[in-house]
C-alpha positions in Angstrom: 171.7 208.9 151.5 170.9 206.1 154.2 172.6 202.7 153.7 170.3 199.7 154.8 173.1 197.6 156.3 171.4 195.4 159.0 169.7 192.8 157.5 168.7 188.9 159.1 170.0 187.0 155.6 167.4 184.8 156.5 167.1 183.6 152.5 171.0 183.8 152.5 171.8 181.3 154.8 174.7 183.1 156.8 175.1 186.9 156.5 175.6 188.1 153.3 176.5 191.5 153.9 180.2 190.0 154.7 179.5 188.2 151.5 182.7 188.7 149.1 181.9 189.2 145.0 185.0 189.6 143.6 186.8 189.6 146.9 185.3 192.6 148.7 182.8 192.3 150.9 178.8 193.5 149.8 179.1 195.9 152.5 182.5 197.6 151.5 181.0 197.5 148.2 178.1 199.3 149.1 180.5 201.3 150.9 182.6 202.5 147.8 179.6 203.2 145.2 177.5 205.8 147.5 181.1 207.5 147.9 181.8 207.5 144.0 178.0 208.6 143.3 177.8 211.5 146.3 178.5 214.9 145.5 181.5 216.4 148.1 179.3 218.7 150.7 175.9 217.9 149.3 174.9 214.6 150.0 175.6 212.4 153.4 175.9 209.2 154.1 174.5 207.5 157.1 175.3 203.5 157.6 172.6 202.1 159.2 173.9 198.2 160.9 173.7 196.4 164.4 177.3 195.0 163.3 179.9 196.5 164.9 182.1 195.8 162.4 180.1 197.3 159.6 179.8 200.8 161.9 183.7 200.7 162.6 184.1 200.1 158.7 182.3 203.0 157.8 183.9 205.2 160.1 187.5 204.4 158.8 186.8 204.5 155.3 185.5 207.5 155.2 184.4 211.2 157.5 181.8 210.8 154.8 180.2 208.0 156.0 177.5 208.4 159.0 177.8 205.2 161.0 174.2 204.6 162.8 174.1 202.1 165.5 170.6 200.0 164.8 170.5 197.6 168.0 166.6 197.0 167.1 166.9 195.9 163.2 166.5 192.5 164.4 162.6 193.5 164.6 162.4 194.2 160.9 164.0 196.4 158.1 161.4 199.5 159.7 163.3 200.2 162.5 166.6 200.4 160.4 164.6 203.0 158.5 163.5 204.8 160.9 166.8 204.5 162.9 167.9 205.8 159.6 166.0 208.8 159.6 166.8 209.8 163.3 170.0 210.3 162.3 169.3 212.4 159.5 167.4 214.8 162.1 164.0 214.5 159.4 162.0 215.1 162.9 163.8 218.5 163.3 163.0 222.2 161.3 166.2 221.3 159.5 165.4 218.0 158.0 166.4 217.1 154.7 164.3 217.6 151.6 164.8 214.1 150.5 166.4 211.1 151.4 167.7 208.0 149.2 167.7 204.5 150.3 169.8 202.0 149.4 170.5 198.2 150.4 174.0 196.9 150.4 173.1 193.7 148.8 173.1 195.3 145.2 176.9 194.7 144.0 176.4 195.3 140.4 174.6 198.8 140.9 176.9 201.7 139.3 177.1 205.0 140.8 177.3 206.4 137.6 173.4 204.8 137.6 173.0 206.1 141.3 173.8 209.8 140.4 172.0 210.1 137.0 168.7 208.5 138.9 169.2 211.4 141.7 169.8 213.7 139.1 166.6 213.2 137.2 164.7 212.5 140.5 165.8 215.8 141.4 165.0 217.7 138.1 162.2 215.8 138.1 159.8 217.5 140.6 158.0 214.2 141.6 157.6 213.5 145.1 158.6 210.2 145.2 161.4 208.0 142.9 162.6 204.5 142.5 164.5 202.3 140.1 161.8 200.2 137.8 162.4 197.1 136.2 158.9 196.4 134.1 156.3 197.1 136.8 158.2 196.4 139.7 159.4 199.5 141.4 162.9 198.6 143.5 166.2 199.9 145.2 166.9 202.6 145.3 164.6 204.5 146.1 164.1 208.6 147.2 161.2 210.1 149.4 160.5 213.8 149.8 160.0 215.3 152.9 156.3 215.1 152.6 156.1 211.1 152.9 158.2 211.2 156.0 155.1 210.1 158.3 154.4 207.1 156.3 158.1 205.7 156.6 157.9 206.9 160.4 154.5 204.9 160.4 155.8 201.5 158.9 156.2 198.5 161.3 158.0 195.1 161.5 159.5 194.5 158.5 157.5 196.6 156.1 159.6 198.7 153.6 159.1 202.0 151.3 157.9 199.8 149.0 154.8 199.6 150.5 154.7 203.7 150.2 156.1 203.4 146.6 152.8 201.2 145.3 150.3 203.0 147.2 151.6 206.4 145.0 152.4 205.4 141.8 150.9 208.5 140.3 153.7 210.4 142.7 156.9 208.5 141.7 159.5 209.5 138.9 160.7 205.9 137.7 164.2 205.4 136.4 165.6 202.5 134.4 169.2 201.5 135.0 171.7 200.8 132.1 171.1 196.8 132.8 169.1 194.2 134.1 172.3 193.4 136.2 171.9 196.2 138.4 168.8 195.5 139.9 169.5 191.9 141.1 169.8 191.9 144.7 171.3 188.6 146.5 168.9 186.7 148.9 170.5 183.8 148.2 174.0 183.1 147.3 174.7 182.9 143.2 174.1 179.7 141.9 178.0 179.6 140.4 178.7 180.0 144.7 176.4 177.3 145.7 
């Protein structure tokens, strides 16, 4: 699992990965659902950030929790992957099979969601998996070891949904139990604002 914690909040209008809903932080948040949805000594979780206080976060709350220094995120939400994926050694013999994405700015996702979507990802054979709300393919989202070039080869800031639309025939698609889980905040709630 790789946590995309590094973002500009350029939408946001101040950084809203120390944004609270319900008085924790989106970060934190993040934080606490990848631990609940892991499986103990099968899945890792590296923190990608270029906030220090995000990277000592993650490694107090957990020996579970990879913190990855991303100095360079500030170029665009590629090198946060691919800092990512450095950690995860995926250009070593022993890379991983897959790896999961996952933004911190998705408070309402469930790890109950997070686990049945790796589940069936994994049962599932496909190469490639995401989250799908109508015909919009979204966070999370899982890559086999196959389509580690292309998310090496993306630039500025370029995501793995770029990857996701070029291979639709090569992506299992899971719907989550609501609507609600798929909002992401680019901008603060309108109750907030």
């Amino acid at each position: 699992m790789i946590l995309l914690a590094a973002g500009n909040s350029r939408r946001f209008g101040s950084n809203k990965l120390f944004y609270e809903v319900d008085g924790i932080p989106l970060y934190l948040r993040a934080f606490d659902r990848l631990l609940a949805a892991a499986r103990e000594g099968e899945n890792r979780i590296f923190v990608v950030s270029r906030y220090d206080e995000i990277l000592a976060a993650a490694a107090d709350r957990s020996p579970a929790l990879i913190p990855v220094p991303s100095p360079d995120s500030g170029l665009g939400i590629s090198r946060s992957i691919q800092n990512g994926m450095a950690a995860a050694g995926c250009r070593t013999p022993d890379a991983p099979d897959a790896l999961a994405f996952f933004v911190a700015d998705q408070p309402w996702l469930l790890p109950e969601t997070i686990r049945e979507f790796l589940d069936q990802y994994a049962e599932s054979g496909m190469p490639l998996g995401s989250l799908r709300l109508g015909e919009r393919m979204g966070n999370p989202a899982v890559f086999s070891r196959s389509y580690y070039p292309e998310l090496l080869a993306l630039s500025g800031d370029t995501g793995g949904r770029r990857i996701l639309n070029a291979h639709p025939e090569d992506c299992f698609c899971f719907s989550p139990g609501s609507v609600r889980e798929l909002i992401d905040l680019d901008t603060p709630p309108e109750a907030d604002v």
